[in-house]
N, C-alpha and C positions, 0 to 999 in steps of 0.2 A: 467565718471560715476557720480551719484549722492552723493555729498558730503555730503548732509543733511539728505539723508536715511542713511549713515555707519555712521554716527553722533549720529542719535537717536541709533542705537547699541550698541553705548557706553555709552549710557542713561540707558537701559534696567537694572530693578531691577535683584539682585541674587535672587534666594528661591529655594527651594524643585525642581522646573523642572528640575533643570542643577548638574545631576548626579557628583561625585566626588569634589564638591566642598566645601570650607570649611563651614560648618555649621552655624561659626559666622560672615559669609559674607553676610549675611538673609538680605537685604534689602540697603547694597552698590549698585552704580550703575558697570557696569561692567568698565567702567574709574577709579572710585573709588579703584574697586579691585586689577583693573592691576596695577595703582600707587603707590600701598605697598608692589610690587617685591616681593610676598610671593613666599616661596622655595618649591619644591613639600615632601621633605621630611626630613625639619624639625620641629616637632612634634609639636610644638606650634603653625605652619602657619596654623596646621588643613586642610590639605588634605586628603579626606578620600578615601578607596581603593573598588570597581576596580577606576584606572583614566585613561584614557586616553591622550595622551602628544604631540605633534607635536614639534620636534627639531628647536630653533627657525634658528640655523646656516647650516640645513640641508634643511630646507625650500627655504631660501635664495639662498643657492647652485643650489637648483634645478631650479629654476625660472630663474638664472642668467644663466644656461648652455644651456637650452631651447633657450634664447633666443639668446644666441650666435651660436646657434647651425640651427634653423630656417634662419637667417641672413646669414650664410656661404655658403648655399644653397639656397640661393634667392627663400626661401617659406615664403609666408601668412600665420599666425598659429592663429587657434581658437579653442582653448584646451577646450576638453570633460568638462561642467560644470554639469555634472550627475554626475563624481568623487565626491566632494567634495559640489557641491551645498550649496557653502559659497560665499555670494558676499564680503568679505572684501577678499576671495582670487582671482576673478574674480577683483577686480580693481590691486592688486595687479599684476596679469597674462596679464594685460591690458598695466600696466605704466612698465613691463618687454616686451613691444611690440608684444601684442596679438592685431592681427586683429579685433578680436571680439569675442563670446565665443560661442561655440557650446552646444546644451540642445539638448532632447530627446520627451518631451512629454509637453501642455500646459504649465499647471502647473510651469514647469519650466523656459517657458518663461516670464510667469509673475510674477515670483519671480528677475528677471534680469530684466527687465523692471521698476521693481519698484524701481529696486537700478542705475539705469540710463544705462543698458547696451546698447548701440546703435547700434551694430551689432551683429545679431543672424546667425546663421545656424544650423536648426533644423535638425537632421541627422535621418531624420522618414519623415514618410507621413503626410499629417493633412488632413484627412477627417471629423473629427470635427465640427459641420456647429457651433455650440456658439463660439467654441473656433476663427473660421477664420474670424467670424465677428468680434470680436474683434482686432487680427490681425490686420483688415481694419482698424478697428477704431484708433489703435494707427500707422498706417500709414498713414492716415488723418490728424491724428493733429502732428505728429513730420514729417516733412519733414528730418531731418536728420535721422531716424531711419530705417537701411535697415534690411529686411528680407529675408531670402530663405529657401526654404523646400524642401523635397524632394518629386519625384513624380515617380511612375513607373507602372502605368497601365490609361487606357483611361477611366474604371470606376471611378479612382479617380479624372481624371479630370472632369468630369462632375457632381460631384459630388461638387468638390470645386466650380466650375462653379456655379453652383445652389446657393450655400449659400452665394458667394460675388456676386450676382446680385445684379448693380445698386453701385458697391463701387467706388471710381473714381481714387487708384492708383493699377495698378496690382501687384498680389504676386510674387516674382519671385521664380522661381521653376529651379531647377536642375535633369535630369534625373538619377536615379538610376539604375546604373549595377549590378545584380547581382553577385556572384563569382563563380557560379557555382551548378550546381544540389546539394540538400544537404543545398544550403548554406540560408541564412534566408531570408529577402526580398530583392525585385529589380527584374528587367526585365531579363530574359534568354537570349532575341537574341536580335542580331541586329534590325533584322528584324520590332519585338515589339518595340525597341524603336523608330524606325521609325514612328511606326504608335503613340507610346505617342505624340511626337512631331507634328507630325501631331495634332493629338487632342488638344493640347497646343494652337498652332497658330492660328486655328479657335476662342476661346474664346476670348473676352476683358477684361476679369478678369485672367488671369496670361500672364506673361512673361516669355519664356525658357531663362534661361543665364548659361548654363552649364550642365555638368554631374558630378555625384560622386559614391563612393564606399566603400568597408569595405574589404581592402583584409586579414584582422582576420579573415573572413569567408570563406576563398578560405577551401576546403575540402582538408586534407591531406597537410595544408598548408608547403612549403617547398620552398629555394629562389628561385628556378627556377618555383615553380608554383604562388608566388607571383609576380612573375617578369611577370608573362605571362598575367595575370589577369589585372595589371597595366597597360601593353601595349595594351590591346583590351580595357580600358577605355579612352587611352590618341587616339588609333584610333578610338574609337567611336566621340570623341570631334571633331576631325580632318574631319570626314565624317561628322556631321551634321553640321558643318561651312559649309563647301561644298555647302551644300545642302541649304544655307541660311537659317535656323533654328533659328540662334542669333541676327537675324537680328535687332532687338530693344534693343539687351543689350549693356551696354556701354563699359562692360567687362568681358569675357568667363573664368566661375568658372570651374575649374577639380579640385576635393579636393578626398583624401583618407586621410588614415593616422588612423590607433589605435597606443597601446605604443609599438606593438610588431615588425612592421614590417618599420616604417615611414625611417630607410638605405634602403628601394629599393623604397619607393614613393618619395626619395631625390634622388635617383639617376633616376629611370625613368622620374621622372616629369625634371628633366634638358634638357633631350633629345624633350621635349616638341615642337613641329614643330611652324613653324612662323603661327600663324592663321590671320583670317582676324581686328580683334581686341587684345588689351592687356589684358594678361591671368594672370588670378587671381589661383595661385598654393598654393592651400588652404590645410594645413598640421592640423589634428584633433586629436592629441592626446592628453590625458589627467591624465592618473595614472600618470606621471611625477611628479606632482608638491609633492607628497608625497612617491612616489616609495616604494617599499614595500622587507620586508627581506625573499619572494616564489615567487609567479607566475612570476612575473614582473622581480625581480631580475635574476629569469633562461632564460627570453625570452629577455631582453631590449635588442634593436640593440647594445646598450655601449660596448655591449659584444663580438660582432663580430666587431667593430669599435673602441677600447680600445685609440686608438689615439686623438677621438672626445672630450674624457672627460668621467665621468661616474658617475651618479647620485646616492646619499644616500638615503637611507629607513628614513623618516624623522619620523615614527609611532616608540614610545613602551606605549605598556597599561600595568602598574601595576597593578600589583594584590598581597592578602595575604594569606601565607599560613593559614589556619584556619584548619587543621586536617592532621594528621604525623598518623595514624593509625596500620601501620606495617612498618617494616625497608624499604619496597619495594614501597612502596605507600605513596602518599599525596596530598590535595586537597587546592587549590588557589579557591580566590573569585570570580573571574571571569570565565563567558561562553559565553550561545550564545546571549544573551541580549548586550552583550560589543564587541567579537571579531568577527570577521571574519571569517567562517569556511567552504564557499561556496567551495574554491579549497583546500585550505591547512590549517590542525590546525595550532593554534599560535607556537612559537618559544620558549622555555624557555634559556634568552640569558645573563640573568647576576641576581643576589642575593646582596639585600642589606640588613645589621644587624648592626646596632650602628654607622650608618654612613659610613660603609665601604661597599664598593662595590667589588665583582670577580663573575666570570666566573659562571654560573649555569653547571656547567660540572654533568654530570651525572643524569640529568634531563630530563625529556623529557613527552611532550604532549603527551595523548593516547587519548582523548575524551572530548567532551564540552557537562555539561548537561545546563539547563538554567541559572545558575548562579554559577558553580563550573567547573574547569578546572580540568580535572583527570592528577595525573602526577604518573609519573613510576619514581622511585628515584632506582641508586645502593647503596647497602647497605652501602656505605661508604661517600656518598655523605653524605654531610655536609648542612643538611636543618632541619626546626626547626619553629614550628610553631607561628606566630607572624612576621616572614620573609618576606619580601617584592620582588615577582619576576617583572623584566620585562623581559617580552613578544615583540618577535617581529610578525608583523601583515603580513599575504599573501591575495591580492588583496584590495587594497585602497576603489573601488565602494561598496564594504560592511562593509568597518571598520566605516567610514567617516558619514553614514547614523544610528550608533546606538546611536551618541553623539550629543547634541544639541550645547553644549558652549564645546570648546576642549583650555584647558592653551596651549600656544606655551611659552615653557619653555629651557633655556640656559643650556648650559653642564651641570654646579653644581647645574640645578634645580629651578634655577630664573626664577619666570614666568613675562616675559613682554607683554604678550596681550593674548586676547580667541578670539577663533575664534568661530564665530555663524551659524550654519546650517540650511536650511530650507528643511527640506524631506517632 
């Protein structure tokens, strides 16, 4: 990656943009700031509430388990960078033996581009005619920079067709399975894919070099209907080998993989048959690097696999009590501007007052308005306004996107680096 784009990161002045931070950091560079280890919550370091916080030793964790865990099972991994769309965590997920990083939409590619990501895998279509000329263009001038995207109908090939006329390396394209009636994009049948492929082959502006999938999207998902969905992508690969389909690639992508299902795309993808080229078993999951204390944590494979190791919720956003109203009610600073609330409200998971920290027992989330967290307290709980709660986060892809600069801060609150988001 580019070491002179994360460089100027650490350049970037503080001010007003970069929510929770202390107020008399107005014009430190963000090197500057992280240099004076200021603590999230001693009163003088000036951290103001709601904040957002990344566990620096639970981040670690999780990058270190991935990638032992990818390595175990002889998969290629290029972890979801629509999580987090942080490139100092994209080198990070890089130099822990990430393939390359998977994106979603333009935008995103050229956010990683800019910070020197050299291998993408767009997990979408690009019918986009600016955005694919571009594409071209930074596949003209970097010869090491590989691309692939996903393709699943003949209109989109012709349509890409159209706007890389005349570019002189092809895009390489992957066909997309769908999972199932119900489920979001990709081809239904075989059949259809037959004929993408077909249409693929005809152009001189793309290259087929595989197929891919989302079995998150299999409908009623369950292991035996994930395991099924798997197998008609890993025989889909298998028949268009066959059929000399890859016949210009150097090496045949099969990639799946979200955070929830990637024990059955490690166990079917081993069973992977001998094809006529070496296969690239391309694993895409991505809430990992921050795991989360709901969705993620009830669904992670860790769970049905407790042997493999098991990954930390590396999020809590503090927030303050600012109103104790009745015995049974009370309101924190934070809402939907700060947390998460697309699957699960936040967690109220621990209570700090004068430096001491326990249990937020008897508290509990009921609703987020824009900027206030409704909580239901029992009468007896022990909360007091001026109190500081943390919060744990469900679903990473909506925490990660409210915060621009997020402190990644040590048990007792030492913050040693921020991390910079581009949404």
């Amino acid at each position: 990656m580019g070491t002179e784009a994360l460089t100027r990161l650490a350049e970037e002045r503080v001010d007003h943009r970069f929510k929770g931070l202390p107020p008399d950091a107005d014009g430190l560079t963000v090197a500057e700031l992280a240099a004076q280890r200021r603590n999230l919550f001693r009163d003088g370091d000036g951290f103001t509430t709601p904040v957002l916080a990344l566990s620096a030793e639970r981040l670690e964790h999780n990058l270190a388990l991935m990638e032992t865990y990818t390595a175990r099972h002889g998969l290629a991994f290029a972890p979801h960078g629509k999580t987090s769309m942080a490139p100092q965590l994209f080198q990070r997920q890089i130099e822990h033996g990430a393939w390359g990083i998977t994106l979603a939409v333009p935008h995103q590619v050229r956010v990683a581009r800019a910070f020197g990501v050299q291998r993408v895998f767009l997990a979408n279509e690009l019918v986009d005619a600016p955005a694919l000329r571009w594409i071209a263009g930074e596949l003209a001038a970097n010869p090491d920079f590989r691309f692939v995207c996903y393709v699943d109908s003949v209109r989109a090939v012709e349509l890409m067709d159209a706007a890389l006329a005349g570019t002189a390396r092809p895009v390489d394209v992957v066909i997309e399975l769908g999972a199932g009636e119900g489920a979001r994009t990709g081809v239904r049948t075989e059949a259809e894919c037959a004929a993408v492929a077909a249409a693929v082959a005809a152009v001189p502006t793309l290259r087929l070099v595989g197929v891919a999938g989302y079995e998150g999207e299999v409908p009623r998902a369950d292991p035996e209907r994930v395991r099924a969905y798997l197998l008609r992508l890993v025989a889909l690969a298998a028949e268009l080998d066959k059929d000399g389909r890859f016949g210009e690639a150097e090496e045949i992508v099969v990639s799946a993989g979200g955070s929830a299902w990637f024990d059955a795309v490690a166990d079917v993808f081993a069973g992977i048959p001998g094809l006529s080229k070496p296969v690239l078993k391309l694993l895409r999951s991505g809430a990992y690097v921050s795991h989360d204390d709901g969705h993620y944590r009830r669904l992670t494979p860790f769970g049905r696999v407790p042997e493999e190791g098991a990954l930390e919720p590396a999020f809590r956003l503090w927030a303050q009590v600012v109103s104790r109203p009745t015995p049974e009610q009370a309101f924190a600073n934070a809402g939907k501007r700060d947390a998460a609330y697309d699957l699960d409200l936040p967690a109220a998971q621990v209570v700090r007052r004068n430096g001491e920290e326990r249990p937020a027992t008897g508290i509990t989330v009921t609703g987020l308005s824009d900027q206030h967290a409704w909580l239901r307290t029992d009468p007896e709980a022990d909360l007091a306004v001026g109190d500081w709660i943390g919060f744990g986060l469900s679903h990473p892809c909506t925490s990660f996107d409210k915060w621009q600069l997020i402190p990644v801060a040590e048990a007792d609150g030492t913050v040693v680096d921020y991390i910079r988001t581009f949404f």
